[in-house]
C-alpha positions in Angstrom: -0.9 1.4 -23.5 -0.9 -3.0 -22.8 -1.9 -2.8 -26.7 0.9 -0.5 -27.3 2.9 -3.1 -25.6 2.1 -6.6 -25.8 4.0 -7.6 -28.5 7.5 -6.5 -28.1 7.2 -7.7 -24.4 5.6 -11.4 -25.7 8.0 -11.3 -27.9 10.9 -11.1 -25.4 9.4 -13.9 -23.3 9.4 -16.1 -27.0 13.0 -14.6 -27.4 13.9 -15.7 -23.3 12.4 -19.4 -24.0 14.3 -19.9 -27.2 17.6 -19.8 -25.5 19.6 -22.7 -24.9 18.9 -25.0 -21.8 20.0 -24.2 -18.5 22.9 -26.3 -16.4 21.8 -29.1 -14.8 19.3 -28.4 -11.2 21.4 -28.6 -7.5 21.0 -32.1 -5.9 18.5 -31.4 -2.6 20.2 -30.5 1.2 22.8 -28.2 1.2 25.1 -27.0 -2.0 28.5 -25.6 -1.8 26.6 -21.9 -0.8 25.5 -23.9 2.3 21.6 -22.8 1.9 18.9 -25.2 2.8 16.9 -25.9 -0.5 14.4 -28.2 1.6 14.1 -32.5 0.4 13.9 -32.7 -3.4 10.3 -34.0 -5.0 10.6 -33.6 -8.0 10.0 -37.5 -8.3 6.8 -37.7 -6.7 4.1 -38.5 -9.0 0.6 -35.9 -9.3 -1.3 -38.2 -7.0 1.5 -38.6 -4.3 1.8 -34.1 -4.6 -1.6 -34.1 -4.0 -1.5 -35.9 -1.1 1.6 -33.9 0.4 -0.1 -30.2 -0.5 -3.5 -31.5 1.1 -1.8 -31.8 4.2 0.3 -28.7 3.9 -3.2 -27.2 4.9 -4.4 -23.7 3.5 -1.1 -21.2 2.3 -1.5 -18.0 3.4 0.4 -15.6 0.9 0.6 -12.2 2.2 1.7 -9.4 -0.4 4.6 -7.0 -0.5 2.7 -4.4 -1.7 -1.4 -4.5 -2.2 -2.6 -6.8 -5.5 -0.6 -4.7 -7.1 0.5 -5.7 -10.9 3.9 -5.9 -9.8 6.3 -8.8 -9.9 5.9 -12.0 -7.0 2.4 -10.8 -7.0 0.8 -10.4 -9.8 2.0 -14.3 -11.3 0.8 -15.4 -8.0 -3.2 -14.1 -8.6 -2.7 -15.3 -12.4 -1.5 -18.4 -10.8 -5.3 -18.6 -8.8 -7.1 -17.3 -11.1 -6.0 -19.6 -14.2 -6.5 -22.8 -11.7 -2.7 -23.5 -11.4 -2.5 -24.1 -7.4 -5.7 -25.7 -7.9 -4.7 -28.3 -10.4 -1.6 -28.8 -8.0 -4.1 -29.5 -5.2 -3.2 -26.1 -3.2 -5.1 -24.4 -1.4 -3.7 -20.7 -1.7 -5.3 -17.8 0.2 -3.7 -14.3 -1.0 -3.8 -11.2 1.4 -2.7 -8.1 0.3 0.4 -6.8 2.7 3.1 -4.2 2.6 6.9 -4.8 2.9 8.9 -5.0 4.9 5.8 -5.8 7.6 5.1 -8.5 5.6 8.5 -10.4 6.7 7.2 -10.6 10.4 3.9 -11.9 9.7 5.8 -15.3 7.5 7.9 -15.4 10.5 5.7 -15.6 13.3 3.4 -17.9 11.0 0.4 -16.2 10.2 1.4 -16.3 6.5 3.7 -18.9 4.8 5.1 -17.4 1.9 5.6 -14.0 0.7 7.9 -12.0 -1.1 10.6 -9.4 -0.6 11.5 -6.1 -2.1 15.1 -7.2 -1.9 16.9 -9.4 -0.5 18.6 -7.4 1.3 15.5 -6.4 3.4 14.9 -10.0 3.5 18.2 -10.2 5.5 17.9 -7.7 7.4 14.9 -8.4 8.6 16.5 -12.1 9.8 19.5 -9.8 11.3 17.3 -7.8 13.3 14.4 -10.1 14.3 16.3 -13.1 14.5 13.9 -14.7 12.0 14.7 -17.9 10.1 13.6 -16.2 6.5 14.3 -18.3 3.8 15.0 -16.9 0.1 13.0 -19.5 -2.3 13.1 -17.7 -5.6 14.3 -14.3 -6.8 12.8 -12.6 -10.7 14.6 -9.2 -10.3 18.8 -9.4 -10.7 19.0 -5.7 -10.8 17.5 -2.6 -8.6 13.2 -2.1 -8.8 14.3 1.7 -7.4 16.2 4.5 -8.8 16.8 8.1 -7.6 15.1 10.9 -9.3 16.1 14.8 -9.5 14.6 17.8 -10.9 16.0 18.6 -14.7 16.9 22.0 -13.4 18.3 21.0 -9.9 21.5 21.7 -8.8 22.2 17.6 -8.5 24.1 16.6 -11.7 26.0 13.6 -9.9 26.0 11.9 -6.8 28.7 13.4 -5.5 26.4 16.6 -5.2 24.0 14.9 -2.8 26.0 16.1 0.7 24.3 19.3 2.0 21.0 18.6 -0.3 17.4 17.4 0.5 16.1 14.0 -0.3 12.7 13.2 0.5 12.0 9.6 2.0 8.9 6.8 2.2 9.5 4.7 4.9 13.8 4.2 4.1 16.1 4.6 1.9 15.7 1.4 -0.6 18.8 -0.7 0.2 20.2 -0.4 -3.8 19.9 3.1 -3.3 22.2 3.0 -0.1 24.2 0.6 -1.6 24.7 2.7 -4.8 25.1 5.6 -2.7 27.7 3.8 -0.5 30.1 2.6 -3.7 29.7 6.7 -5.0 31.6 7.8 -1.4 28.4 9.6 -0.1 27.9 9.4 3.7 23.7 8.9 4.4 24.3 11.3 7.3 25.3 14.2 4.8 22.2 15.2 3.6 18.8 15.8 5.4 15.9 13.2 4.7 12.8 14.3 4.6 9.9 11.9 5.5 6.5 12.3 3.0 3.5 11.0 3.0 1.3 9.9 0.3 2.9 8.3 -3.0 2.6 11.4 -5.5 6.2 12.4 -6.9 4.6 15.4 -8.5 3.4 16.7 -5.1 6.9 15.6 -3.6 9.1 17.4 -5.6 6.9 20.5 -5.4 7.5 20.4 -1.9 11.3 21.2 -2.7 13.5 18.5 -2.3 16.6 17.6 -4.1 16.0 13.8 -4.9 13.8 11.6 -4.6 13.6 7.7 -4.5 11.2 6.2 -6.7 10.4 2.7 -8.4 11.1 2.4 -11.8 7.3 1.1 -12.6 5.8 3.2 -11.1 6.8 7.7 -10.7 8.4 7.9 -13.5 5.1 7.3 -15.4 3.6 9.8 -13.2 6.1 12.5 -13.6 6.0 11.9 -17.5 2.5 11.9 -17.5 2.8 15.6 -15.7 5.4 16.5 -18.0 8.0 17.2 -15.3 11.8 17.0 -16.4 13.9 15.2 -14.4 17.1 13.3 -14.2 17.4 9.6 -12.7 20.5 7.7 -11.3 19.7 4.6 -11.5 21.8 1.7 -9.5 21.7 -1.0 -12.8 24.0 2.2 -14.8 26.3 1.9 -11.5 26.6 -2.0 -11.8 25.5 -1.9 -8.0 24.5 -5.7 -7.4 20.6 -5.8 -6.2 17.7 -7.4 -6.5 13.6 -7.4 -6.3 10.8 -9.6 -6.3 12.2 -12.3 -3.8 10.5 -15.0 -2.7 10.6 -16.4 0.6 8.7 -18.6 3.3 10.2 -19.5 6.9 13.1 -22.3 7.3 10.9 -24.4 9.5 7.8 -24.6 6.3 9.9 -25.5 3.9 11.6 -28.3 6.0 7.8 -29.0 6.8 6.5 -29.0 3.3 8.7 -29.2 0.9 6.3 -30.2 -2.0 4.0 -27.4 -1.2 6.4 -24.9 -1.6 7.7 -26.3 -4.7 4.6 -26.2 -6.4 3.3 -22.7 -5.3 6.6 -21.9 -6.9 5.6 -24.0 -9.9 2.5 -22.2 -10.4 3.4 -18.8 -9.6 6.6 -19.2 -12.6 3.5 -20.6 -14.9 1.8 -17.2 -13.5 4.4 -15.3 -14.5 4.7 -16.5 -18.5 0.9 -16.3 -19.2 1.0 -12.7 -17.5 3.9 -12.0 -19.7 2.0 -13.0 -22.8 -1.6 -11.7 -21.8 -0.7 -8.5 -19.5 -4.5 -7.6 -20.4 -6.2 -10.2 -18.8 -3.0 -10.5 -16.0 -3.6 -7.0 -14.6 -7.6 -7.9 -14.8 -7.1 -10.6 -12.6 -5.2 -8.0 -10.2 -8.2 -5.4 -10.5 -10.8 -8.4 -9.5 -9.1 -8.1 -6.2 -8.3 -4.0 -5.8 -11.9 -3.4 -6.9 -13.4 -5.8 -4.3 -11.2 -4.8 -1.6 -12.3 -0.8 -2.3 -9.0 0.5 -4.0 -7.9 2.1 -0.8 -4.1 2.7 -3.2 -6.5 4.6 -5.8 -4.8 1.5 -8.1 -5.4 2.5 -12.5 -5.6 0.0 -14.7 -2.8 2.4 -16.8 -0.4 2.4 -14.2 -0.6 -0.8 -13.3 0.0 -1.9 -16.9 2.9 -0.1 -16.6 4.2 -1.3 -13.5 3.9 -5.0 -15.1 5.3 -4.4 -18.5 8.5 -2.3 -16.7 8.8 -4.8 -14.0 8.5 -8.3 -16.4 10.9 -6.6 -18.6 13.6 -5.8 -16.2 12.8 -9.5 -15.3 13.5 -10.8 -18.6 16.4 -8.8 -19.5 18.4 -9.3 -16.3 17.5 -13.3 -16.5 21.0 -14.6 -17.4 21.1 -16.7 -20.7 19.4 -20.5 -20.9 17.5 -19.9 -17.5 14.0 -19.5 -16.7 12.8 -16.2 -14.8 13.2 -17.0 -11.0 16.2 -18.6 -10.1 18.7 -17.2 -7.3 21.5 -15.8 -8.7 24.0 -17.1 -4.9 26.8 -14.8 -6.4 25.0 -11.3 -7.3 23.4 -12.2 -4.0 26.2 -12.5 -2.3 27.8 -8.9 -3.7 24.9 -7.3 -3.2 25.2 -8.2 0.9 28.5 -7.4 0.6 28.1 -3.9 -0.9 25.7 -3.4 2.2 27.9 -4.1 4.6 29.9 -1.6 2.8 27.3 0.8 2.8 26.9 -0.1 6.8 23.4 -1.3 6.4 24.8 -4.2 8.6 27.2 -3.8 11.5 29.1 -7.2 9.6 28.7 -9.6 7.3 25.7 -11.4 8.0 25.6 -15.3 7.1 23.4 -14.5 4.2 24.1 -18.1 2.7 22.1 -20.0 5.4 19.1 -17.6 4.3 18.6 -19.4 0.7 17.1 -22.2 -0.9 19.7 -23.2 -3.8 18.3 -25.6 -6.3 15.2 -25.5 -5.8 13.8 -22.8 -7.9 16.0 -24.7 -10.6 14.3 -28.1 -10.2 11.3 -26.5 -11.5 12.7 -26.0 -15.1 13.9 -27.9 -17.9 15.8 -25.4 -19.9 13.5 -22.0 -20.0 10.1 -24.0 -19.5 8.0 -25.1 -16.5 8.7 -28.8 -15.2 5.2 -30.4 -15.6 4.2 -32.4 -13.1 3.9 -36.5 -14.3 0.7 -38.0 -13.6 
């Protein structure tokens, strides 16, 4: 299947690095969104990074979900194991973690940097732990989840989902409650029923009416099974989301600016060679599930899958002239907005103090990687 598939998705990276240059970067402090995006060094030279990462002292990067081959975690293992925090003088060590959990743990400083599924958990998370979570870069501008339902279920539109059975992991992804929200549908009118396990065959057996799933992930599974089903999915709905956010605390990237820079650095350079060698990308992802015992019973098939789904969606919803990563302050805005809506959040939180603006976008010169001068 990564055979099947290198090509065309190398070939939309070549087509996403041929467009024209992006505007120019955000000058450093606070832009008219009124984020933090930490002091600008960009100037520095390699020698004078060196010396600022050294001191940053060992990154802990804790996971959103495993060493899975999924976006903000699979560019950050190509990242250590192609030598690119090493040539920037970090010292990166990755954990594998699970989100949301993984928000308190950046938070309370046993990790520094991590990622998010959205950022609307990100805020959240601030909202309810009164945690000073900081947005640094975000690759998905469109919804990692959709909703799936039997073929032959009596679900044909959302509007059907009041009296019916969804099954739930954990919550209801926020695009899904978002999408759900715009469609009318009160969360309180149908029964949620919490599984275990991550089989969607097994789950819809059991059942249910609908099920939330990630894109790069079930649907492969149920296709593989050959189940019939039908998927609502929150990009058709134009409901404003988001996946694959990074973030580290307010106080680390006050603390070391440079550091966080260049993990972001490496971790974009991560993401093109994975988009251009998925084979030896996802390898890099099995060193680490094989050595820490597979306890997610990980296959290299479907975790090509979830990287070629996931670095699509990346590089399709990547607006023209920009490189994959930067925050997109107004879809991020709307997609808080539609929450609040949804009445995820009681009001509107001050989402704006919870991003980095410009820096993500000091890090490119048109669609490629700033390199660092020596």
């Amino acid at each position: 299947m990564l055979m099947a598939t290198r090509r065309w998705v190398a070939a939309g990276l070549g087509l996403a690095l041929l467009l024209a240059a992006c505007s120019d970067s955000s000058e450093s402090g606070t832009d008219e969104a009124g984020g933090e995006s930490g002091a600008d060094t960009s100037a520095l030279t390699l020698e004078e990074r060196c010396e600022a990462n050294r001191d940053a002292g060992t990154i802990t990067f804790v996971s959103s979900f495993d060493f899975a081959a999924a976006a903000s975690i699979l560019d950050v293992i190509v990242a250590d194991a192609e030598g690119y925090f090493e040539e920037l003088c970090l010292e990166v060590d990755i954990k594998p973690g699970f989100a949301p959990g993984n928000g308190g743990l950046v938070a309370e400083g046993q990790a520094q940097i991590s990622s998010a599924g959205s950022f609307g958990e990100l805020v959240n998370t601030n909202v309810r732990g009164e945690t000073d979570l900081v947005a640094i870069a975000q690759y998905g501008k469109t919804a990692i989840e959709t909703l799936v339902v039997p073929a032959d279920g009596t679900v044909e539109s959302l509007e059907d989902l009041p009296g019916t059975t969804v099954g739930i992991k954990g919550d209801l992804p926020y695009s899904l409650q978002a999408m759900l929200g715009a469609a009318g549908v009160e969360r309180s009118s149908f029964e949620e029923l919490l599984l275990d396990g991550f089989d969607p065959v097994a789950h819809l057996e059991l059942g249910i009416d609908a099920l939330p799933v990630y894109k790069s992930n079930e649907p492969a599974q149920l296709d593989a099974a050959g189940v019939e089903y039908r998927q609502f999915d929150p990009l058709d709905f134009d409901v404003p989301a988001s996946f694959a956010v990074f973030f580290t605390s307010s106080s680390f990237l006050n603390e070391h600016p440079t550091a966080v820079e260049d993990f972001l650095r490496a971790a974009f350079k991560g993401f093109a060679f994975a988009v251009d060698q998925p084979e030896t990308a996802v390898g890099h992802a099995f060193d680490r599930i094989d050595a820490a015992g597979n306890p997610n019973f990980f296959s290299t098939e479907g975790e090509g899958f979830r990287w070629i789904t996931e670095s699509t969606l990346v590089l399709e919803t990547t607006p023209d002239g920009e490189g994959p990563g930067l925050l997109d302050q107004e879809r991020l805005g709307q997609e808080i907005d539609a929450l609040t809506e949804a009445g995820v959040f009681e009001e509107l939180p001050d989402w704006q103090s919870m991003i980095a603006p410009g820096l993500a976008e000091r890090l490119y010169d048109g669609t490629d990687v700033v390199a660092v001068t020596e």
